[in-house]
N, C-alpha and C positions, 0 to 999 in steps of 0.2 A: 187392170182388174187383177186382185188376188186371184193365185193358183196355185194353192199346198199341193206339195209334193205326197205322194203316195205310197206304198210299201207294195209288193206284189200280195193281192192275196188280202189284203186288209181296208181299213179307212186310215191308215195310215197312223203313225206312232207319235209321240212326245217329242223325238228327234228330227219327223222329217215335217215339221209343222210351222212354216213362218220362222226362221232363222234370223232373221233380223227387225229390232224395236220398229222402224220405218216400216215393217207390215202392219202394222196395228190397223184393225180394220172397227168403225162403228158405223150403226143403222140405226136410224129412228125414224119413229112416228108416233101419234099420240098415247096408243095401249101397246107399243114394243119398241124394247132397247134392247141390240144385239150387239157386242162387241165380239173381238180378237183382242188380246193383250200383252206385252211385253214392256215388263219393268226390271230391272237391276237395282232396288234399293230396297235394304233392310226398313223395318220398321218395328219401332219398339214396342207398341201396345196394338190391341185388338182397333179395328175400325167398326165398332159396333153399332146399331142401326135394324129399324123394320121399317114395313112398307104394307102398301093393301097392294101390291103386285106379286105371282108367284115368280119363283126365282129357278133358273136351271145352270148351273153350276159346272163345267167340264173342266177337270183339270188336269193340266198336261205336263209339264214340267218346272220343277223348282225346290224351293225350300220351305213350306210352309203348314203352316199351322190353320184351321175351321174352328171358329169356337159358336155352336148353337144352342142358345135354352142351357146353356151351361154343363154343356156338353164337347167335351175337345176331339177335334178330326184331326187325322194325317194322314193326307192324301197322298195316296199312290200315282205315277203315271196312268193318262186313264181312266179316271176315279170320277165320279159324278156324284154331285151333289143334290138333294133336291128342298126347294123351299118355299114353304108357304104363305101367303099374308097373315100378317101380325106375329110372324117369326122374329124374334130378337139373333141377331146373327153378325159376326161379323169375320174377317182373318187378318193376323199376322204374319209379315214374312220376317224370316229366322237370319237370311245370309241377304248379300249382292247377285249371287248367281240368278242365273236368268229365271222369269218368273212366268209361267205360260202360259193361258186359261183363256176358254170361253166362258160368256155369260149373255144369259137372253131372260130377261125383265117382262113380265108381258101380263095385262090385262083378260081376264076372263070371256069379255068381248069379242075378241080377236075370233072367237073357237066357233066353229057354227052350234047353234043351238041344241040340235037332237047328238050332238055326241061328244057335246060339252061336256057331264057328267062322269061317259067313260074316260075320257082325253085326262081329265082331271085326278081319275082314281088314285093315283100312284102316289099322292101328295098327301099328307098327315091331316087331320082335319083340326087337329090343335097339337100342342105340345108334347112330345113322349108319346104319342101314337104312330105307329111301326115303324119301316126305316127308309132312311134318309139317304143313307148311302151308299154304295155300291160300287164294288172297283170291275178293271177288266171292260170298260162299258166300250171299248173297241171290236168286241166279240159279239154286239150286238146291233152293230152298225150306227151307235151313235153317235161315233167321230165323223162318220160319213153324214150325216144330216147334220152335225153345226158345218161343217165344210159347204155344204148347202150352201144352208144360209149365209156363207162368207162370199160364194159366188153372188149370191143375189142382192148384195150390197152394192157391187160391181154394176149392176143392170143399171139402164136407165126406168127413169118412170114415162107411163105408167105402169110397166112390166112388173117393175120393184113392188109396187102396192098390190099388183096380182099375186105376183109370187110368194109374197111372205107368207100371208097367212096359211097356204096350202105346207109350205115349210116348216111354218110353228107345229102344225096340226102331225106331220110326219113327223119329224121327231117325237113329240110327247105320246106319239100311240107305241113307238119303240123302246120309249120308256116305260109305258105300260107291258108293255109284253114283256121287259127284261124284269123288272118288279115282278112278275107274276111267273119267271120260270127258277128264277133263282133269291136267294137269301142277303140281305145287305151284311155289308162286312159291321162287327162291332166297334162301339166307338171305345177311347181310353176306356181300361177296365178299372182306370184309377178315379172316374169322378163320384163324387161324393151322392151315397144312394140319401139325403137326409136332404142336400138340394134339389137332386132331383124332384123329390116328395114336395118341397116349397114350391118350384116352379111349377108342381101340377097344380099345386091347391092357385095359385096366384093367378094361372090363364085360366081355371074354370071357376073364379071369385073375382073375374077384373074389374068387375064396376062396383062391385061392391066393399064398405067400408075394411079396412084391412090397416091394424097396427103392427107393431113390433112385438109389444106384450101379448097380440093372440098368435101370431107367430111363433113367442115363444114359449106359451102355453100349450100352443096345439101340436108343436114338436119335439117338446120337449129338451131345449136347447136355450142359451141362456143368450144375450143381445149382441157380447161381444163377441161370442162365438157365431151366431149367427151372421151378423156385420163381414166379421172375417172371411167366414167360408163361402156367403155369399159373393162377394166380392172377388175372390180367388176363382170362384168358380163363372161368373157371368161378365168381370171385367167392369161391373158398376154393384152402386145400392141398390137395394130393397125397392125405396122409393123413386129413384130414378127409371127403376125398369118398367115397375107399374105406370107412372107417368107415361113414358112412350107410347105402353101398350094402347093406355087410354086415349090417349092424341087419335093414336091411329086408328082405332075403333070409332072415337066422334066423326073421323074424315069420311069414313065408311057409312055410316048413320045419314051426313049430311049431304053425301053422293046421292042419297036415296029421300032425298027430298024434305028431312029432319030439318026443323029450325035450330038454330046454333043453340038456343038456352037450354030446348031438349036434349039435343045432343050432349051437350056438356052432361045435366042428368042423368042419362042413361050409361054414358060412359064413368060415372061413379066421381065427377067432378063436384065437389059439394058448395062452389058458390062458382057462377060467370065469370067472374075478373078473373080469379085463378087460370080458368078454365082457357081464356082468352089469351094471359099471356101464356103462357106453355105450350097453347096453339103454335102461336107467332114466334117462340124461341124456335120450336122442334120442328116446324113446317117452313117458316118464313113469309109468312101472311095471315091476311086475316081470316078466322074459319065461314066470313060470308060470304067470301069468295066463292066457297069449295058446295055453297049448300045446290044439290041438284047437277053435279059434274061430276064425270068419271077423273079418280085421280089418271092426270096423263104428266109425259115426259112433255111436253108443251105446253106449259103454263100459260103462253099469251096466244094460244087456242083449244081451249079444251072442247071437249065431245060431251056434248049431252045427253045425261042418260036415259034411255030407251028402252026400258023393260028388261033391264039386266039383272040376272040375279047374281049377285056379290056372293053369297053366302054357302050356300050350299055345292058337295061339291060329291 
């Protein structure tokens, strides 16, 4: 069983955290993926990607680059991220030096019901609503609840299935209290305030019809400049990002019991077959699968949904 070492006095530092790649620790089950990670390799572009899971993000040591909503992080030892479903999101590492970080993936589920809401608060409810990030999150005891959860990897079951969710639920209330006593750090002062302005209009316009020309009538910016700057800033198109978003929003729809042709509809898909294949590009199956199941890290057992509310948070 893992056992990070500690600092006197702390939940311990970037340094004294799993020293060697062979700790790499993961836990799953159907609404939570908790890893430990250690990699030593560069990577040349973003690994971008969303999800109808919220995401928690600890980063501990290395060289690397957050690029969110077209938005650039650089993470501090420390440093916690936090991320929502149907976030576009992804990172670059810059060197070989060792790369450090937890992440835990988790289902709305998992939370019990009457304090789901608060558990929840700290996280954005769409694009460019408050912040994300926050360094220092050792000051707050949040290294010490993912070390938690790194213990309880270690457990046997069923201990492991008791234990987690009380784990999930500690940390995120720690994250609410750190969110609510201090200020997230700013991201690059260098991203472009004309994308940012796209990216709002584009996550509260996702299903509905959306060109280049009203794009570039509404902000006054011309296609190839817009092309350009989007791209520099998000790591894709216009149209690919929307795309994703929409996938992800139909999966979310058909969790909730939506037939696929509605779904495709609602998510601003304007004929099925489109709809269908871009499913099955971006997901890797067909979205009949998914109608009335909670998205899970278990695809050949999902959990059926049960009066979960996806949405509100």
């Amino acid at each position: 069983m893992y056992q990070p070492k500690k600092s006197p006095g702390s939940g311990g530092t970037a340094k004294d955290i799993a020293p060697n790649a062979q700790d790499d620790i993961h836990m799953e089950t159907g609404q939570v993926s908790f890893s430990f990670r250690v990699s030593r390799q560069a990577t040349e572009k973003y690994s971008l990607h969303c999800h109808n899971f919220y995401e928690v993000y600890l980063f501990l040591e290395g060289d690397a680059d957050y690029l969110v909503e077209g938005k650039k992080y650089r993470p501090t030892p420390d440093s916690l991220l936090l991320l929502s479903p149907h976030c576009f999101h992804g990172v670059r590492v810059n060197s070989d030096s060792p790369y450090r970080r937890y992440s835990i993936h988790f289902h709305p589920s998992v939370l019990s019901a009457e304090r789901r809401p608060f558990l929840l608060s700290a996280f954005p409810t769409q694009a460019g609503d408050g912040e994300i990030y926050f360094e220092q999150a050792d000051r707050k005891g949040i290294v010490s609840c993912f070390e938690a959860l790194a213990d309880c990897a270690g457990r046997p079951q069923p201990l492991q299935s008791l234990l987690l969710p009380i784990y999930v639920e500690a940390l995120l209330a720690r994250i609410v209290s750190m969110a609510r006593d201090i200020s997230g750090s700013a991201a690059d002062a260098g991203n472009d305030d004309t994308v940012f302005r796209i990216l709002l209009y584009l996550n509260r316009h996702v299903s509905e019809p959306v060109t280049l020309d009203l794009l570039c009538e509404r902000f006054y910016i011309s296609k190839h400049h817009l092309n350009k700057v989007f791209r520099r800033a998000t790591g894709t198109t216009v149209f690919d990002y929307l795309l994703r978003k929409r996938v992800i929003l139909a999966q979310e729809l058909l969790a909730g019991g939506m037939s696929a042709q509605e779904a495709a509809a609602r998510a601003g898909f304007g004929d099925y077959s489109s709809f269908y294949r871009s499913y099955r590009r971006i997901l890797g199956r067909s979205p009949l699968k998914d109608r009335g199941v909670l998205p899970s890290f278990h695809a050949d057992a999902p959990k059926r949904l049960e009066n979960v509310d996806l949405g509100e948070i």
